[in-house]
C-alpha positions in Angstrom: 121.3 99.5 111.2 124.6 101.0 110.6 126.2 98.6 113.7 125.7 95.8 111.8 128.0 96.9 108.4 130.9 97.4 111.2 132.0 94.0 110.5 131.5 91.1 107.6 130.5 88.4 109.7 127.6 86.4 110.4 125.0 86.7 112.2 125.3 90.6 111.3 123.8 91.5 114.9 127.5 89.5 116.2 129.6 92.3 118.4 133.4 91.3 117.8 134.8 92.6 120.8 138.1 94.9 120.5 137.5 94.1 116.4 140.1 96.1 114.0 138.8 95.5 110.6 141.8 93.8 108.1 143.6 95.7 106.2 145.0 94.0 103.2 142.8 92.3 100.4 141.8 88.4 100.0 144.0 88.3 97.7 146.9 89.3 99.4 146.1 87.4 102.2 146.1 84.2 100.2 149.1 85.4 98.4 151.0 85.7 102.3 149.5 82.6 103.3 150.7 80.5 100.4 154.4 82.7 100.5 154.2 82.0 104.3 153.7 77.8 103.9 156.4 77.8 101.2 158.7 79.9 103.8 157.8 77.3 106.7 158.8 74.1 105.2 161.5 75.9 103.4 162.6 76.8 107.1 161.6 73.3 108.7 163.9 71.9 105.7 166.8 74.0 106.8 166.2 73.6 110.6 166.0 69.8 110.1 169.3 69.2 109.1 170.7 68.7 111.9 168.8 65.6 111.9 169.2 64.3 108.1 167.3 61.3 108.5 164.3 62.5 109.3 161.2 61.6 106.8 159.8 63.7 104.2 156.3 63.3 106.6 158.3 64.2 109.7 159.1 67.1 108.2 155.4 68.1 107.5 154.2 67.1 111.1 156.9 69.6 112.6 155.6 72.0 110.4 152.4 71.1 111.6 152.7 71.3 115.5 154.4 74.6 115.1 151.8 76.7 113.0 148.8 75.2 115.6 151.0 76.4 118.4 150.8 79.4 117.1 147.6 79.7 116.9 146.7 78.2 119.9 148.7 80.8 121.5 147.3 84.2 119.8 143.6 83.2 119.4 142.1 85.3 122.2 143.5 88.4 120.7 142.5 87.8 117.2 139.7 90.4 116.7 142.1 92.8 117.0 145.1 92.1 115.6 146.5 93.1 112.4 150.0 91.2 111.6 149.9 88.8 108.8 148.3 85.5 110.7 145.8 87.7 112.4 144.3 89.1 109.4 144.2 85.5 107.9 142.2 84.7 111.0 140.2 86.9 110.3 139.8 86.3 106.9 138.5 82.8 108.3 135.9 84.0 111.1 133.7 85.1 107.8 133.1 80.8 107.4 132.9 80.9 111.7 132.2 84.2 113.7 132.4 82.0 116.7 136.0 82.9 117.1 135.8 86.4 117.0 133.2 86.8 120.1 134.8 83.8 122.1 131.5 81.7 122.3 131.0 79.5 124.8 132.1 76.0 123.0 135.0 77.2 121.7 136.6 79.2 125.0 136.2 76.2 127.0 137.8 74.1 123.7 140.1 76.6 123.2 141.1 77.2 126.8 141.8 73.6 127.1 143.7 73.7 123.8 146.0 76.8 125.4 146.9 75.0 128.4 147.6 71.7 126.6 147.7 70.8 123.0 149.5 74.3 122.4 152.9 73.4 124.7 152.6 69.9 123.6 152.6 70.6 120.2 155.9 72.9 120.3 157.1 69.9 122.5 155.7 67.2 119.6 158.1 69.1 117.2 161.0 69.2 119.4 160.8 65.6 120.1 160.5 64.7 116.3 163.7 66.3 115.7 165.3 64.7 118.4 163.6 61.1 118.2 162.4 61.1 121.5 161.2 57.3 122.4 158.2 59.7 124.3 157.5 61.2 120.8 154.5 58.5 119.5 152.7 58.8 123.4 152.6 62.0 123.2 151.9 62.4 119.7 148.8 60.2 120.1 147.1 61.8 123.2 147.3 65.7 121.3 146.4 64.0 117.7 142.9 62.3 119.6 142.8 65.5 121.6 142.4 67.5 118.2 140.7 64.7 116.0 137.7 64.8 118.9 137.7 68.2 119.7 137.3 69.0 115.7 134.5 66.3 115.8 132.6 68.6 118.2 133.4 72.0 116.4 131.3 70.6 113.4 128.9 69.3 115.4 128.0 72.1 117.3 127.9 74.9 114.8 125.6 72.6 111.9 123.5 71.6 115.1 123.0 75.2 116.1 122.3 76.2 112.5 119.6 73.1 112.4 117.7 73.2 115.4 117.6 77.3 116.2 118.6 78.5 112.5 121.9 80.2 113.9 124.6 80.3 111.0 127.8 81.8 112.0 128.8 81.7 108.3 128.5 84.1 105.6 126.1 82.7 103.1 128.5 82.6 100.3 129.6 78.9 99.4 133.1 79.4 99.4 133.3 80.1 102.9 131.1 77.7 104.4 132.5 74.7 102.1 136.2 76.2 101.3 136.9 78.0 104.6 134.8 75.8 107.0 134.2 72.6 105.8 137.8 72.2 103.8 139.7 73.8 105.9 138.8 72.0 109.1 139.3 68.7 107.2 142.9 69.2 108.4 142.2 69.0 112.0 140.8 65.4 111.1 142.9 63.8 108.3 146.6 65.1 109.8 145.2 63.7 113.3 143.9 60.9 112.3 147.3 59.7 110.5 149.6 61.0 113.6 146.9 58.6 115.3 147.1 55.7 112.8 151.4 56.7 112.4 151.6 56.5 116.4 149.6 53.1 116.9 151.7 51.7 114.5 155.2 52.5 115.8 153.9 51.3 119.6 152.2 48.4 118.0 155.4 47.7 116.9 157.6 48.1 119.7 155.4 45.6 121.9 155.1 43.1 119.0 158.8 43.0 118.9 159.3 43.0 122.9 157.1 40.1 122.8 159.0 38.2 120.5 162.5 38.6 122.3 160.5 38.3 125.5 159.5 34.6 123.9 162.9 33.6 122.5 164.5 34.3 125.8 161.5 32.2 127.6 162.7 29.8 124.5 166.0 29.3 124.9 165.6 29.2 129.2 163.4 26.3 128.8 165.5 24.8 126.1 168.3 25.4 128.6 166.7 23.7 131.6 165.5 20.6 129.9 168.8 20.2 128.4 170.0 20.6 131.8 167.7 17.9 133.3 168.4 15.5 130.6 171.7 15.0 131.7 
């Protein structure tokens, strides 16, 4: 019995391996977490002068790409680590002890995320700030890339809990609906606007390619016919 109070998450039989338990309050951590997302757009805002032009939503998204790079490259070592963003993962796993034992779903998500989405993001940021014409393809495959993989991290933890009655929640409501539910909404909304914000631009640039592509079939024929008139 006494192997199951060595950690706070759920189901209490889970074995977090390496785990090192957290050592700062809730409370603090929220307090870092909200000090830390002033301090990154303040930073963004600095950095992002160089390019002054840059939208207010620009600014967000490389924001964005950066912290999930982050995490993409640290999440294997979570259990056990104890600077500010692992303790805030931590803090997390008690809405989804999945993370903490490396279950099978998410390390073949995740592993795809670490080879992938995780450089591309960092390269998604850079190429915001630089107004790469690659930006909006790129942006596009890592946004559908997240949007689906978050699809399927729903799916398969309320289907496990359904049809076996495994919860990898605590059974407090703030962390299944504020940690889980709200939380994750991120990985769907921000996506699904980088999606909607990507189709647009290339939507864009073919409807206006096809409109110079159609004046200069325009004035041809309008050249030729005057040509054979005379």
């Amino acid at each position: 019995m006494s192997t199951m109070l060595n950690h706070p998450f759920y189901p209490p039989n889970l074995n977090p391996t390496g785990y090192a338990a957290n050592t700062m309050s809730i409370s603090a951590i929220l307090g870092a977490f909200a000090i830390a997302v002033v301090s990154i757009i303040g930073f963004t805002s600095i950095v992002l002068k160089i390019r002054p032009s840059i939208s207010r939503g620009d600014k967000i998204l490389v924001g964005w790409f950066v912290f999930k790079g982050y995490f993409v490259f640290n999440h294997q070592t979570m259990p056990r680590r104890l600077d500010l963003l692992g303790q805030m993962w931590k803090e997390y796993a008690k809405a989804d002890s999945r993370y903490m034992t490396m279950e099978p779903f998410v390390l073949c998500m995740e592993s795809i995320t670490a080879f992938a989405w995780g450089p591309l993001c960092y390269f998604i940021a850079w190429m915001i700030v630089a107004d790469s014409p690659h930006r909006h393809p790129t942006q596009m495959i890592v946004s559908m890339g997240q949007l689906y993989g978050d699809v399927l991290y729903y799916a398969t933890s309320i289907a496990e809990e359904k049809y076996h009655g495994v919860s990898y929640s605590r059974p407090e409501t703030f962390y299944y609906w504020g940690y889980f539910i709200f939380l994750n909404s991120f990985w769907i909304l921000i996506p699904a606007f980088c999606m909607y914000q990507s189709y647009s631009a290339m939507v864009g640039v073919f409807r206006q390619s096809t409109v110079r592509s159609a004046k200069k079939n325009l004035k041809f024929w309008g050249s030729f016919t005057h040509q054979m008139e005379k």
